[in-house]
C-alpha positions in Angstrom: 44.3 74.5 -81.2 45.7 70.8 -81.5 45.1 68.5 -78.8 47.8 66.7 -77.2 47.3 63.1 -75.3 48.9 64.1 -71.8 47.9 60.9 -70.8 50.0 58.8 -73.5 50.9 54.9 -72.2 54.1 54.2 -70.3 54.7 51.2 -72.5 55.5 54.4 -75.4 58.1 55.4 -73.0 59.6 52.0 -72.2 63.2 50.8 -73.8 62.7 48.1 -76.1 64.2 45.6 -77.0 64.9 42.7 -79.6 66.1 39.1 -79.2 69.7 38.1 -81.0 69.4 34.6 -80.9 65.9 33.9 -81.4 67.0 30.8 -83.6 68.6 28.7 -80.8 66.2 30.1 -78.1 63.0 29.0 -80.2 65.0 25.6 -80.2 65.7 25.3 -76.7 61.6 26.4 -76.0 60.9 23.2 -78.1 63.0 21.0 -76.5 61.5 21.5 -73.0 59.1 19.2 -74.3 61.3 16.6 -75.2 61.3 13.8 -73.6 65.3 13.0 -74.3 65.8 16.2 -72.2 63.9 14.5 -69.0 64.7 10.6 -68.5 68.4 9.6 -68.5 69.9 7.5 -71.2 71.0 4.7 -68.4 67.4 4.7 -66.8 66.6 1.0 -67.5 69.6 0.1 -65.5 69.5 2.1 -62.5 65.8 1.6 -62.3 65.6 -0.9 -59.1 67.4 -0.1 -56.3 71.0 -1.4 -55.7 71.8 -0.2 -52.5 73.0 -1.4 -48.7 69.7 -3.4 -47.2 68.3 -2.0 -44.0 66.1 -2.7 -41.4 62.6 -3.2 -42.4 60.5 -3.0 -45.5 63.4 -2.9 -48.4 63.3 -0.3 -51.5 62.3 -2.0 -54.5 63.2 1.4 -57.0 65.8 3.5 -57.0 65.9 7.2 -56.4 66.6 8.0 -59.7 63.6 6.1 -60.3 61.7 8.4 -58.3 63.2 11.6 -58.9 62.6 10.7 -62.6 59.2 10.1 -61.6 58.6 12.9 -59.8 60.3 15.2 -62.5 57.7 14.2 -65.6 55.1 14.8 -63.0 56.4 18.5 -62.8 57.2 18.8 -66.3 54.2 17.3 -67.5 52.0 19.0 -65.0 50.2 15.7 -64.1 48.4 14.1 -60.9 49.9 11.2 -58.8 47.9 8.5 -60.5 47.9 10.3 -64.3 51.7 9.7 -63.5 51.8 6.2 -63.0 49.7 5.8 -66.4 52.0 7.9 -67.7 55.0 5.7 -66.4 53.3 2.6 -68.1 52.4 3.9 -71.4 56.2 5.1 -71.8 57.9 1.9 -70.2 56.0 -0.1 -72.8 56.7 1.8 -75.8 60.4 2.3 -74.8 60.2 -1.5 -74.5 61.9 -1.6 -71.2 61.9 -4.9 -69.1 61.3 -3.3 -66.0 57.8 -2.5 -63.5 56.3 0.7 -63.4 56.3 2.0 -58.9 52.7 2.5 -57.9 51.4 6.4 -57.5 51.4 5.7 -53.6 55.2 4.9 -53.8 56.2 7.6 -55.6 54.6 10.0 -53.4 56.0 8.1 -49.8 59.6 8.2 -51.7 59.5 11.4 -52.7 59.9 13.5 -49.3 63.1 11.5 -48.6 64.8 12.9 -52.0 68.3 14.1 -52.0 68.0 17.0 -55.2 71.1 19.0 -55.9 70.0 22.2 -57.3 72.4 22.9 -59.6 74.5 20.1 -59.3 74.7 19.6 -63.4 76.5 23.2 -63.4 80.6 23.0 -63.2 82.0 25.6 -60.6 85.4 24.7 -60.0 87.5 28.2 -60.1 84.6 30.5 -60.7 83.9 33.8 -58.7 80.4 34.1 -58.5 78.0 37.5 -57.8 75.2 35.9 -56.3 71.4 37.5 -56.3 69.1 36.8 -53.4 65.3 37.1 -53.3 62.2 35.5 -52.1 58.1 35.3 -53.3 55.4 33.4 -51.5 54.0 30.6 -52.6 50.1 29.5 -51.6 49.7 26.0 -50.5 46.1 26.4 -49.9 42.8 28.4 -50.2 40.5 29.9 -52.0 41.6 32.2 -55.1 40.9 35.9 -55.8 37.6 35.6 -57.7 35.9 33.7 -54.6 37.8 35.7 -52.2 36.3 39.0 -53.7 32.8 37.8 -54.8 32.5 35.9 -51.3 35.0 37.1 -48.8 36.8 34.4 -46.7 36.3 30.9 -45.9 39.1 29.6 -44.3 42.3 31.8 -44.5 44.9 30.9 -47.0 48.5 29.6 -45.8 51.4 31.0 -47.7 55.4 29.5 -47.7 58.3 31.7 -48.6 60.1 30.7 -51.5 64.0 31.6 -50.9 66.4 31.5 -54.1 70.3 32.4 -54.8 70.9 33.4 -58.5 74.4 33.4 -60.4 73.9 36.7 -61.7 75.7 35.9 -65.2 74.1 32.6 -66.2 70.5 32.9 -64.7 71.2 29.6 -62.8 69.8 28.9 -59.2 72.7 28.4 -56.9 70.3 27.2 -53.8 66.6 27.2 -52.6 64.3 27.4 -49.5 61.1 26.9 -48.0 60.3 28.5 -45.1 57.0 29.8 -43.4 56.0 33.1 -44.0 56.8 34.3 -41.1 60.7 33.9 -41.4 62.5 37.0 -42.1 64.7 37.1 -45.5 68.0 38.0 -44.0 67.6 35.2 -41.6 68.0 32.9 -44.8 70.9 34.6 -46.4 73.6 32.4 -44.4 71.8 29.1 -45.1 71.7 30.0 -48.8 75.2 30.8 -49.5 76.4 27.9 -47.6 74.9 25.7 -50.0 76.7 27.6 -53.1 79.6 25.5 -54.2 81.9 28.4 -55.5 83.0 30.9 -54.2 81.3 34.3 -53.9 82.8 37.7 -54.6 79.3 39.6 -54.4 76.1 39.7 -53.6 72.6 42.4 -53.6 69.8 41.8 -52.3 66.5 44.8 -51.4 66.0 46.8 -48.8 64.7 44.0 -46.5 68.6 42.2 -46.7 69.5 45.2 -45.3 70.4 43.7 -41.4 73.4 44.2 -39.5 73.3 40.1 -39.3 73.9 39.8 -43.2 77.0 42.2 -43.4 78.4 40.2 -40.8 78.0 37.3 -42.6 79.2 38.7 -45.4 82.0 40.5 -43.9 83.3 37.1 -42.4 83.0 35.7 -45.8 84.9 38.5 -47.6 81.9 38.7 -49.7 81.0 42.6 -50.6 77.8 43.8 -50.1 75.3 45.8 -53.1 72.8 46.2 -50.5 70.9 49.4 -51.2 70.3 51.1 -46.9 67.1 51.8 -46.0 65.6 55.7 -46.3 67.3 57.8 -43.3 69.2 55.0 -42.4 72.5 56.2 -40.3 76.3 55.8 -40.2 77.5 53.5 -37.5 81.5 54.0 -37.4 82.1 57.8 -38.1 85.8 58.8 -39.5 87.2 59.5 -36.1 86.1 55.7 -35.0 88.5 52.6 -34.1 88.2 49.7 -35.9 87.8 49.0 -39.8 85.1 50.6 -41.4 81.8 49.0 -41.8 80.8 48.6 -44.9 77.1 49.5 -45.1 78.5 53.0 -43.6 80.4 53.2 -46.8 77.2 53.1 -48.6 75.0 55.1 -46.9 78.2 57.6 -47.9 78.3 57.0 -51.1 74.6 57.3 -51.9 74.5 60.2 -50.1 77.5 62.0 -52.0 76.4 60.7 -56.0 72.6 59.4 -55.0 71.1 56.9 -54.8 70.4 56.6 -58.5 74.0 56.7 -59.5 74.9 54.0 -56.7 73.0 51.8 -58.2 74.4 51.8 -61.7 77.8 52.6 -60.4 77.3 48.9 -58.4 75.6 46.9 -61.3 72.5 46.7 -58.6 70.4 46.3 -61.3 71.4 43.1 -62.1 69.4 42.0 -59.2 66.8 41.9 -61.9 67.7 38.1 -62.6 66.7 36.9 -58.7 63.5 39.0 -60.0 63.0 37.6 -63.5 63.9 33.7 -61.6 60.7 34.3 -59.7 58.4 35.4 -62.7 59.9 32.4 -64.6 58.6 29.8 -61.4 55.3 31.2 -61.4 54.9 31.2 -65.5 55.9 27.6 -65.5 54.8 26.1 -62.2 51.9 28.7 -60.6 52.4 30.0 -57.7 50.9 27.1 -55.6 52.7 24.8 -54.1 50.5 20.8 -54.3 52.5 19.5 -51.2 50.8 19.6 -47.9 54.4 18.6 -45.4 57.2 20.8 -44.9 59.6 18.2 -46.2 57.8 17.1 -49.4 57.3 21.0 -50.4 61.5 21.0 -49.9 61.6 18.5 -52.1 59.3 20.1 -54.7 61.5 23.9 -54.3 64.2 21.9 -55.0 63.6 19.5 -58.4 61.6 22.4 -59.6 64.7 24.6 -58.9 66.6 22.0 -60.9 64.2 21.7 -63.6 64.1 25.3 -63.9 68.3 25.3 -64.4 67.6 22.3 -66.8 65.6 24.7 -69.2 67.9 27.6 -68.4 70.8 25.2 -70.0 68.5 24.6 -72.9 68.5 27.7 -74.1 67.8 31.3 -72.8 67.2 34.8 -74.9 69.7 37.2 -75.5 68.5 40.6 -76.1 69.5 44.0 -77.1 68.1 47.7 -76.8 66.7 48.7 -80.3 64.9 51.9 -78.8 66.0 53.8 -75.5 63.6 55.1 -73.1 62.6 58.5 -73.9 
């Protein structure tokens, strides 16, 4: 009798897929590392700071100064003094006429950075379906292996990473940091505000799934792919006054074609891309965060958020299913 491998891996089973544009992808990948792509071409002459005076200690640099500063540090993946090396060596083989801003600068700047997350991305008359999600992000403590060999030494703090995703292009819309403790559909509101179109749709999980967020979204004409909670229960029944809420038309819907179906009926597996944003962050950046203050890890979300867009621009794959799941 032949044996059979019951136990056959689900990778065998999983679609499959192929990339179209490999040619322009592998050039945008190389890029990244450019430094063209990083410093802009008028740098030299917004390098000092032109501003109003004020009281006090005046700037001597510019922010753009210190946000480029601050975004070869990410890129580059250095330390606050490697950076100011850094700075030097480039300033003097650019030949550029102007001082490099010592490490202690750039870091006492930095929290007071204005970043527009996607402020390179042209909006006007777009209608955007917007993905929300959120990861944490470890600020400190010790890692796995110590944690496991050793148990605990001090207790490790986490930060909630917060992000709104145009669902066609990939690109982050808005950012947050909050504590862990802050619940996600508490953040919606302060997360579309920020978007500077106008939004048709947005999904989020279960945990969006708050009577505060459809209100939001109601009042914003923005529809809902927000997938109701197991057992959850209709709130305005057909012989109700007033309009009908819309998470009641979903709990009808899933329960008339399931679940399953309302989710490909709704596209609400394009929430994938708030998903795929996240894995992206941690591939490039870890999943640390190096600032200690609540206003210099907003400033790090947010040029790392813009970064992350800045590479998204560059280049991004576009696949195709070569093999279906079986």
């Amino acid at each position: 009798m032949q044996k059979t491998n019951k136990h056959r891996p689900k990778s065998a089973n999983r679609q499959q897929y192929k990339v179209s544009n490999w040619k322009e992808y592998n050039q945008g990948l190389k890029q990244r590392g450019s430094l063209e792509v990083w410093i802009q071409k008028d740098a030299e002459q917004q390098w000092y700071y032109q501003g109003s005076a004020q009281r006090g200690a005046q700037y001597k640099y510019s922010e753009m100064c210190i946000e480029m500063a601050i975004t070869l540090r990410v890129v580059y993946h250095l330390g606050y003094r490697q950076l100011e090396g850094f700075l030097t060596s480039l300033v003097g083989m650019l030949g550029w006429t102007v001082k490099v801003p010592d490490y202690t600068v750039i870091n006492r700047r930095k929290k007071k950075l204005k970043i527009g997350v996607a402020e390179q991305i042209e909006k006007k008359g777009m209608k955007l379906y917007i993905v929300i999600d959120s990861t944490g992000l470890k600020v400190y403590g010790e890692g796995e292996w110590k944690v496991r060999q050793h148990g605990w030494g001090k207790h490790r703090t986490w930060m909630k990473l917060h992000v709104a995703v145009d669902e066609a292009t990939a690109i982050i819309e808005s950012c947050a940091i909050t504590s862990n403790s802050v619940d996600d559909a508490a953040m919606v509101k302060p997360l579309l505000d920020e978007v500077k179109a106008e939004v048709k749709k947005m999904a989020g999980d279960g945990a969006y799934d708050k009577t505060k967020v459809y209100e939001y979204l109601e009042e914003g004409k923005i529809k809902p792919i927000i997938p109701p909670r197991k057992g959850a229960r209709i709130k305005k029944h057909g012989n109700g006054k007033g309009k009908p809420w819309p998470r009641d038309k979903n709990i009808r819907d899933i329960r008339r074609m399931g679940r399953r179906r309302w989710k490909e009926k709704n596209n609400y597996h394009r929430r994938s891309k708030a998903e795929t944003t996240m894995y992206r962050w941690k591939i490039i950046y870890g999943d640390k965060l190096s600032s200690r203050t609540t206003e210099q890890q907003i400033v790090e979300a947010n040029i790392k958020c813009k970064l992350l867009n800045k590479m998204t621009l560059l280049g991004m794959p576009k696949s195709y299913v070569v093999k279906k799941a079986a």
